[in-house]
C-alpha positions in Angstrom: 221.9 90.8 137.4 219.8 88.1 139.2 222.1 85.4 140.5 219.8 82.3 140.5 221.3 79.7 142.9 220.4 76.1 143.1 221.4 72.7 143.5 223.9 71.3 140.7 221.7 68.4 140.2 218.3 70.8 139.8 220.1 73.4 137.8 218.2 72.0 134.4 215.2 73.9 135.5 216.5 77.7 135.1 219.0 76.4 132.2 216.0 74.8 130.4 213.9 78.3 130.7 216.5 80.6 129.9 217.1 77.8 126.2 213.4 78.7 125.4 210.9 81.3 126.9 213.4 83.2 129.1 215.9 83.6 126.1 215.2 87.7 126.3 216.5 87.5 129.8 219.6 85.5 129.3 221.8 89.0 130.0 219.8 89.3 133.3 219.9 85.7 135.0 222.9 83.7 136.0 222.0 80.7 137.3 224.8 79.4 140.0 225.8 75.9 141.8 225.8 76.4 145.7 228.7 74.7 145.7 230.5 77.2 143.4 229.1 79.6 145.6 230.5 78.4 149.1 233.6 78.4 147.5 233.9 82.5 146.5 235.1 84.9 149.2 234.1 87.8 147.1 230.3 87.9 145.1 229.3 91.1 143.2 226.0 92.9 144.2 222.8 92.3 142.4 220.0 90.0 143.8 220.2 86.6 144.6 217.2 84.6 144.5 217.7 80.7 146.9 215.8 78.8 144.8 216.0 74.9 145.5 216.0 75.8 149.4 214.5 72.2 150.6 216.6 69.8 148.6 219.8 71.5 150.7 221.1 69.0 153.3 220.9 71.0 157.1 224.7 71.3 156.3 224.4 73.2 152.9 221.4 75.1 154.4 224.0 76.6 157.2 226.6 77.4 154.5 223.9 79.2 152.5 222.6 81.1 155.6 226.2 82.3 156.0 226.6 84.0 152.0 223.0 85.7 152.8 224.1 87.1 155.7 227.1 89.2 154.4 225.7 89.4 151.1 222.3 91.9 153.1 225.2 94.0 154.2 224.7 95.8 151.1 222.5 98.0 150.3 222.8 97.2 146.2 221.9 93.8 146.8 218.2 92.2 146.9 218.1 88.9 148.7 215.0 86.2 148.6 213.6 82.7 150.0 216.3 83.5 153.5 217.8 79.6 153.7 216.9 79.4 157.4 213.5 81.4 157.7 211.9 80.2 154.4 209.4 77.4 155.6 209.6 73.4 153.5 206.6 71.6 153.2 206.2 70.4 156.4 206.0 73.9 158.2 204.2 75.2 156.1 201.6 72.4 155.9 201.6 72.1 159.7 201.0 75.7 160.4 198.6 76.5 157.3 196.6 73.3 159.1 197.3 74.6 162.5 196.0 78.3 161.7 192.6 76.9 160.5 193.9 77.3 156.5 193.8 73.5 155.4 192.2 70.8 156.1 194.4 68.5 156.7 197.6 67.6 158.5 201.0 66.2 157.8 203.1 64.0 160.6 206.6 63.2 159.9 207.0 59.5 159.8 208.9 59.4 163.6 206.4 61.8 165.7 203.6 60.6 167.1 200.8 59.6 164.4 198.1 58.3 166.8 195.9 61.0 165.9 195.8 60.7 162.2 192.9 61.0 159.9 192.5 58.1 157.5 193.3 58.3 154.2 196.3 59.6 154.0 199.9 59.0 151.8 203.5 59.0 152.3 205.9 60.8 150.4 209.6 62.0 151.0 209.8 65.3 152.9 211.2 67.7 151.0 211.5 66.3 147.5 209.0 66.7 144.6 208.6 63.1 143.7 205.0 63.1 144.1 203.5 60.0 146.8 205.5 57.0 147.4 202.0 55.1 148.2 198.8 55.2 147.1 196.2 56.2 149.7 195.9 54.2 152.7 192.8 53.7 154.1 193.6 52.3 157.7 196.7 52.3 160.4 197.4 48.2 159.1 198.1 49.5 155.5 200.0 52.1 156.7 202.2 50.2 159.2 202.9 48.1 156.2 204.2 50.0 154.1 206.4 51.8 156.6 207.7 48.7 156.9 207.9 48.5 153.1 210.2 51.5 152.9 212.3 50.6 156.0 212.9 46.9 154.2 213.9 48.9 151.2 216.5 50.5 152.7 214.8 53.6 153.0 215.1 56.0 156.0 212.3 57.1 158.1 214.0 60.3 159.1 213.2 62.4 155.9 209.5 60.9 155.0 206.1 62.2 155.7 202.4 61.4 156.0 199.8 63.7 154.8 196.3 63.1 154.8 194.1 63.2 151.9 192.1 66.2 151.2 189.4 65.6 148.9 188.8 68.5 146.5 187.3 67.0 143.7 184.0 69.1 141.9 180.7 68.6 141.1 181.8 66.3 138.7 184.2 64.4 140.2 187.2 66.5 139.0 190.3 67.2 141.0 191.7 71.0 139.8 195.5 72.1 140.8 196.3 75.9 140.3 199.3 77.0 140.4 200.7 80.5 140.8 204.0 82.1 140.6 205.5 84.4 143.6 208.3 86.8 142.4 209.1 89.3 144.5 206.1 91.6 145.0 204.5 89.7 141.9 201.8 87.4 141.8 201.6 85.2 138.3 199.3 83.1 138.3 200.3 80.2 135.4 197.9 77.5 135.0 194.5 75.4 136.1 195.1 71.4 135.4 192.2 68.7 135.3 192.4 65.5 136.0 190.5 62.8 137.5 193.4 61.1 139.8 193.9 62.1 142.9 197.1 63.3 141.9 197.2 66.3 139.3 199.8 66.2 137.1 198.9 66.3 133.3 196.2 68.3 132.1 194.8 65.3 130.4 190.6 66.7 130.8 190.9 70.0 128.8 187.0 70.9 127.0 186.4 74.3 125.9 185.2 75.2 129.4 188.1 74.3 131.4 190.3 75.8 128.8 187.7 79.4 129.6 188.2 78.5 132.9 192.0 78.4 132.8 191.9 81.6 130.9 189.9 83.2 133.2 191.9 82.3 135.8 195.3 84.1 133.9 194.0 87.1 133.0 192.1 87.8 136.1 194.3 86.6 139.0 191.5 85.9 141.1 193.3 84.6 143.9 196.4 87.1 144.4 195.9 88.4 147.7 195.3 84.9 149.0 198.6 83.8 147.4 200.7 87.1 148.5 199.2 86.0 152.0 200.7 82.4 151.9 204.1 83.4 150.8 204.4 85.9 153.4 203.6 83.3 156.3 206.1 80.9 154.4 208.7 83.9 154.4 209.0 83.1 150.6 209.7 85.4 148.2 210.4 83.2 145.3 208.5 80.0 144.0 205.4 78.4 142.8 202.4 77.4 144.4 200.4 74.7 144.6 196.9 74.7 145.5 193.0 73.7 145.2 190.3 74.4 147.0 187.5 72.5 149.2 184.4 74.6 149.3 185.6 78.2 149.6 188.8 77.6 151.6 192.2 77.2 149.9 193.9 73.9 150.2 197.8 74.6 149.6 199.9 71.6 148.7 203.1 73.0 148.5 205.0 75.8 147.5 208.4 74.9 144.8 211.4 76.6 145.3 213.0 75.6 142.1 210.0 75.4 139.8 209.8 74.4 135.9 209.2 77.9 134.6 206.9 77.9 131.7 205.9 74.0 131.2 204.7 74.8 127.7 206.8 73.8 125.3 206.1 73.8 121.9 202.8 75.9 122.3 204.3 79.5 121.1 201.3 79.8 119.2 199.0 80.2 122.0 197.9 83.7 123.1 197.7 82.7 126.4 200.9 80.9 126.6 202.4 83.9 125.9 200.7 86.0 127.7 202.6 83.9 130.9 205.8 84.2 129.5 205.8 87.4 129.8 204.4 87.8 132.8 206.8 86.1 134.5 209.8 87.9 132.5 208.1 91.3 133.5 208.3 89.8 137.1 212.2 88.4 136.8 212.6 91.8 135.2 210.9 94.3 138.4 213.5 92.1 140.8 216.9 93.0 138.7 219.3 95.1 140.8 222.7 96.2 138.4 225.6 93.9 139.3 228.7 96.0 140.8 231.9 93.5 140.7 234.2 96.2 141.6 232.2 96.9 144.6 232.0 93.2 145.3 231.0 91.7 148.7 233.7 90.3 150.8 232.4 86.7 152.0 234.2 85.6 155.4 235.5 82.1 156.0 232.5 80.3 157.3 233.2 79.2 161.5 233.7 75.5 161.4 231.0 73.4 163.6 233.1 70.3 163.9 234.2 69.3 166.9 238.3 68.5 166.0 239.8 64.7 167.2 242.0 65.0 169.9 245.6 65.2 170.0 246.1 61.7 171.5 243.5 60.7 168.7 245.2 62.1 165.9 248.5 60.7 166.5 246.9 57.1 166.8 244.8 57.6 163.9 248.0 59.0 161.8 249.3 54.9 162.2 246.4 52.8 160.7 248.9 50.1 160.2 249.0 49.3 163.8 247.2 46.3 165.3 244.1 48.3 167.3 245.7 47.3 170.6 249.2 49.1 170.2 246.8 52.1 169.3 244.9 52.0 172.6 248.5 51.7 174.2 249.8 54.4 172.4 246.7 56.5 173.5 247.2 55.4 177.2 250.7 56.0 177.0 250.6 59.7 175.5 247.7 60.8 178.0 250.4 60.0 181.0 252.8 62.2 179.4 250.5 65.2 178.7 249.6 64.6 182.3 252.9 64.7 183.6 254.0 67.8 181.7 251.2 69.7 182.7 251.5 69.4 186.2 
C-alpha cells in the first residue's frame, strides 16, 4: 500500500487521478490528510510518499519530520521526499544557480537584493500560483510593486524574486518539459509551447511539436539529467519543471503534489496512454505490502512551546479583572513563592 500524504486543501490532486487514469491503482494508493496523520499513534507499514512538502507551515513540517522518523524504523516501510531534507524552490533554485546549473538567481523579498539582474518577477515562495507581477524591468518597478503587495496586506516574509531566464527558440517559442520522479523512475510526461513567458497551456501544437513531444516520451532524452536534480533536491517524489538555454538545463521547479496525468478526455491518444502507464508502472515498482498487525508505534511528539508561568496562569485564569488587579495579583503571588522558597 502507498500511503500518499498531503495537505487537506491539495488532496483533489491524487483523488482526481485515482477517479480517472489511476483507477487500476485504487487498491494500491490511499491518499491521507497530515492532519489525520499527526493524530495516529499507530500507522501500518507500507511506503509513504510526502507529497505537498512546501505548502506545510514550519510547524506542520516538524510534526511530519517526527511520523518519518519512527515510521524508517522499519524495515517494511519505504519512505520519500524526508519533510526536513527535501529542498523548496528557493534552495533548490539558489543552489542549482550557485553550482553553475541555471542561469539565474532567486532572492527572497527580505535579503539583500542589490545585486539583482534585471528583469526579474515576484511570486509567493512556496506556492504554485504562477508570478504575482509581470516582469520588471528596473529596481523603481520593483520597489513599487513591493510596495504594492505590502499595501495589500500581503507579507514580505514568504515572497520571492527570481530573475527572468530567457529560453525562447529560434522562433521565438518558450518550451516547458516536464518529467516525473518516482522512486528510481524517471517519466518523462509532456513538452508545452507557448509564446508567453509563462508556459502553461499548450496552446502552439503543429505536427512538429506534437513529433517533438513524442519524441521526447518515448525516448527520455533527459533522464540522467533529471535523476541528477532530484538527488541534489533529496526528492524522491514529484514533477519537474524545466527548459533549456543553449545546452544547459534551466529548472523551474520541482512539484511535490503534482496534477498526475493533465489529460483528460484524450484516452484515445496512443501517447496519452502510453504516460498513464508509465507512471502506474512507476506507483506500482514503489508499493511495499501494508502490515497493520505489525503496525508502527508513533510517540507523542515533544512539545516546543515554551508553557506561561505559574503566576501567569493564575492571572490569566481571571480575564474579568480590571488589568491592574492582574498586575497586583502577579506582584503579590511572586512575594509569596519567594517567601516559601527560602
Amino acid at each position: 500500500m502507498i500511503f500518499y500524504l498531503t495537505t487537506r486543501a491539495n488532496m483533489n490532486v491524487i483523488n482526481w487521478y485515482l477517479e480517472q487514469w489511476g483507477k487500476p491503482l485504487v487498491s494500491n494508493i490511499l491518499p491521507v490528510a497530515y492532519h489525520d496523520v499527526f493524530k495516529k499513534r499507530k500507522l501500518p507499514s507500507g511506503t509513504y510518499i510526502f507529497a505537498d512538502i512546501e505548502r506545510l507551515s514550519p510547524a506542520e513540517t516538524e510534526k511530519a519530520a517526527w511520523i518519518w522518523t519512527h515510521l524508517q524504523k522499519s524495515q517494511e516501510t519505504r519512505l520519500l521526499n524526508h519533510p526536513l531534507w527535501s529542498m523548496c524552490r528557493y534552495e533548490l533554485l539558489k543552489t542549482l544557480y550557485n553550482h553553475g546549473e541555471n542561469n539565474f538567481n532567486i532572492y527572497r523579498l527580505t535579503e539583500d537584493i542589490s545585486t539583482v539582474q534585471f528583469p526579474v518577477f515576484v511570486r509567493g515562495e512556496n506556492d504554485h500560483k504562477g508570478n504575482q507581477t509581470s516582469l520588471l524591468q528596473n529596481q523603481a518597478e520593483l520597489d513599487q510593486a513591493i510596495a504594492e503587495i505590502v499595501n495589500q496586506g500581503e507579507s514580505r516574509q514568504d515572497k520571492v524574486i527570481i530573475e527572468f531566464c530567457d529560453t525562447r527558440d529560434e522562433q521565438g517559442i518558450f518550451k516547458k518539459y516536464s518529467a516525473f520522479a518516482i522512486g528510481e523512475a524517471i517519466v518523462p510526461v509532456h513538452v508545452r509551447y507557448q509564446k508567453d513567458w509563462v508556459v502553461k497551456a499548450n496552446t502552439l501544437k503543429t505536427e512538429q511539436r506534437e513529433q517533438e513531444n513524442q519524441t521526447y516520451i518515448q525516448t527520455n532524452p533527459h533522464a540522467d539529467k533529471i535523476r541528477e536534480i532530484f538527488n541534489l533536491a533529496r526528492i524522491q517524489y514529484g514533477r519537474i519543471d524545466y527548459s533549456f538555454s543553449g545546452d544547459l538545463m534551466q529548472v523551474w521547479e520541482i512539484n511535490t503534489n503534482p496534477t498526475i496525468c493533465h489529460f483528460q478526455d484524450s484516452r484515445d491518444s496512443p501517447l496519452n496512454r502510453q504516460v498513464a502507464e508509465q507512471l502506474e508502472q512507476a506507483f506500482t515498482s514503489i508499493d511495499r505490502p501494508s502490515n497493520s498487525k505489525g503496525s508502527i508505534s508513533i510517540p507523542p511528539q515533544p512539545s516546543s512551546d515554551t508553557p506561561l508561568e505559574f503566576v501567569s496562569r493564575i492571572s490569566e485564569a481571571a480575564p474579568w479583572l480590571p488589568n491592574s488587579y492582574r498586575v497586583t495579583l502577579r506582584k503579590s503571588l511572586r512575594k509569596v513563592i519567594k517567601t516559601l522558597k527560602k
